[in-house]
C-alpha positions, -999 to +999 in steps of 0.1 A: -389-283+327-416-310+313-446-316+343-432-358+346-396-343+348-407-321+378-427-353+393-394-370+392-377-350+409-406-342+434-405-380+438-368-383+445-363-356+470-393-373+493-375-407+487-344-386+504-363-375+533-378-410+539-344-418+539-333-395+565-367-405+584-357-438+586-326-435+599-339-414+626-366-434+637-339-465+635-319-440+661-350-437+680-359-469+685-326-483+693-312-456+714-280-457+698-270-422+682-238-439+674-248-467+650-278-445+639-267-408+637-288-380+631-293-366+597-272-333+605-243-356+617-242-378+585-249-345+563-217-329+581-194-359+576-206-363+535-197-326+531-167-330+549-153-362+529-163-346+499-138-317+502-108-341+513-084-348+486-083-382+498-121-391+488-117-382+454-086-407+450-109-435+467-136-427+442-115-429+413-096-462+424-134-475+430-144-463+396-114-473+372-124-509+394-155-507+377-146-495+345-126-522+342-150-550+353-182-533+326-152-538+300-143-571+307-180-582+315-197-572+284-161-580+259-170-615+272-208-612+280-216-595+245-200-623+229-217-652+251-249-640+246-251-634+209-237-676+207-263-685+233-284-665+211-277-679+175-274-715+185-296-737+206-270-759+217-245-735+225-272-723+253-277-758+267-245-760+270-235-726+291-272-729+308-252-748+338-224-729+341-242-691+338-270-708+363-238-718+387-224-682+386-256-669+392-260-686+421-233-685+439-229-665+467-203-636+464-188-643+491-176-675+480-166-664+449-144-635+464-126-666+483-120-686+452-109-660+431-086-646+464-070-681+465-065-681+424-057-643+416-033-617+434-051-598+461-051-566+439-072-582+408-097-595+428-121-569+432-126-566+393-122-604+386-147-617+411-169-586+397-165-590+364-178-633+368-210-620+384-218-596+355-210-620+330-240-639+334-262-609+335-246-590+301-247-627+286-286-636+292-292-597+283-281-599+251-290-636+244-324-623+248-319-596+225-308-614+197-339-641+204-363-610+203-353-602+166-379-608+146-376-638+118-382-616+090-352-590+092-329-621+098-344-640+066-341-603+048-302-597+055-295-637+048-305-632+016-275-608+005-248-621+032-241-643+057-233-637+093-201-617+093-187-585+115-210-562+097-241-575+103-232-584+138-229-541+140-248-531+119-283-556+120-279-577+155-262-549+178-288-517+171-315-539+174-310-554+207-295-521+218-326-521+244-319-546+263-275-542+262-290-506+273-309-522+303-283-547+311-256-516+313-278-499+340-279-531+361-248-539+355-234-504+369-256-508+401-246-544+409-210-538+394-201-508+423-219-529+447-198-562+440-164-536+434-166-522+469-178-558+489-141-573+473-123-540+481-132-547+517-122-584+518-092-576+503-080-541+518-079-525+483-058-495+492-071-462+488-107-475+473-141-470+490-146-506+504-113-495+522-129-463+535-157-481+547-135-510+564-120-483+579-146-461+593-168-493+607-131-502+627-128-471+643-168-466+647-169-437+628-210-448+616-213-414+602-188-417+578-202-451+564-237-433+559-217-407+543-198-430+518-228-447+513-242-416+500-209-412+479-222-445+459-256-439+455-248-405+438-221-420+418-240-447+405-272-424+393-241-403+378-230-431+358-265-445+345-278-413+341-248-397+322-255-422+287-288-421+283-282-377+289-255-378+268-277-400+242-305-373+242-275-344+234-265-366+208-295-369+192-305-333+193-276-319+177-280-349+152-312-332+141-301-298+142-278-305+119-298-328+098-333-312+095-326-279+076-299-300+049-333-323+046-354-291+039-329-278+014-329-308-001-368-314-007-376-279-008-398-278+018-403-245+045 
């Protein structure tokens, strides 16, 4: 394991036990072990969740919510962005309206979109409208940051069609659609389990949590929130990991036909 990679994780496990410091010296200073458990206590009730059959089933209702929102968001954000991107005018004109989602508070949006949608598609379509904005102005930015000359270069043999969109535009802003994804994820379970919880999302974690803060159960809230914090790192961390495999079988496979090729040892 590389010296930075060992620093990383030296760093994470203190940022645990500041955690866990926290919370105690919140219980301290309160005097209220039941809002503010101990460590142990919150510990105890994350193992204990995570071998019940039902948390798994919460987890996955919670997560095919937020598969669903990252699909819709960036099958319309993608889109968005690159118009906002290619034309001047088409970003004066969605400025207002990406600045007004933006801006709005979630809570009001869950209420709106409550009042418009059935109660079970409102956790991914009130998520989905608040991660529109941010896929949109991600990639918007990306296609802005391509420089003039590569553009000019692939005008002069075709004009903007479905290929270049994949094969100039999309690699080269695959930085920032990279960076939006991993905000996006973070935000996305965020905004997932707030609507599960307005609306009563059966069997999801915003349920769970609805639950346990009803029947002051404080310990199991910590615990879920644990829950999400892990499955979030899971989720951003799992591309870029998967990305690095990728690329290393890539070259396995490629380096010794390029040295039979050209001859070299």
């Amino acid at each position: 394991m590389s010296r930075q990679k060992q620093s990383e994780l030296l760093g994470t496990a203190i940022g645990v036990l500041l955690i866990g410091t926290l919370i105690q010296c919140a219980g301290a200073l309160k005097h209220e072990r039941l809002v503010f458990p101990d460590a142990l206590t919150i510990l105890r009730a994350f193992f204990r969740l995570l071998g019940q059959g039902q948390t798994w089933r919460m987890m996955g209702t919670t997560l095919a919510h937020l598969a669903e929102t990252l699909l819709i968001a960036a099958a319309v954000g993608v889109p968005l962005g690159l118009l906002e991107g290619l034309s001047r005018f088409a970003r004066s004109v969605l400025r207002p309206l990406v600045s007004f989602i933006r801006a709005i508070p979630m809570i009001v949006l869950i209420i709106m979109v409550m009042v418009l949608a059935d109660y079970r598609d409102v956790p991914v379509a009130a998520s989905a409208l608040m991660l529109i904005p941010l896929i949109s102005e991600a990639t918007a930015g990306g296609c802005r940051s391509i420089p003039q000359e590569l553009i000019d270069v692939y005008r002069m043999n075709a004009n903007l069609n479905l290929m270049v969109l994949f094969r100039v535009y999309l690699p080269l802003m695959a930085g920032y659609l990279r960076q939006a994804f991993l905000e996006a994820v973070g935000t996305g379970m965020k905004l997932v389990i707030t609507a599960e919880y307005m609306v009563q999302t059966r069997n999801s974690m915003g349920k769970a949590v609805f639950s346990s803060s009803y029947f002051n159960e404080y310990q199991d809230i910590y615990a879920y929130a644990i829950l999400m914090v892990l499955m979030i790192l899971l989720l951003s961390e799992a591309p870029a990991a998967l990305w690095i495999v990728l690329k290393k079988r890539k070259r396995r496979f490629t380096e010794p036909a390029y040295k039979a090729y050209t001859g070299s040892n």
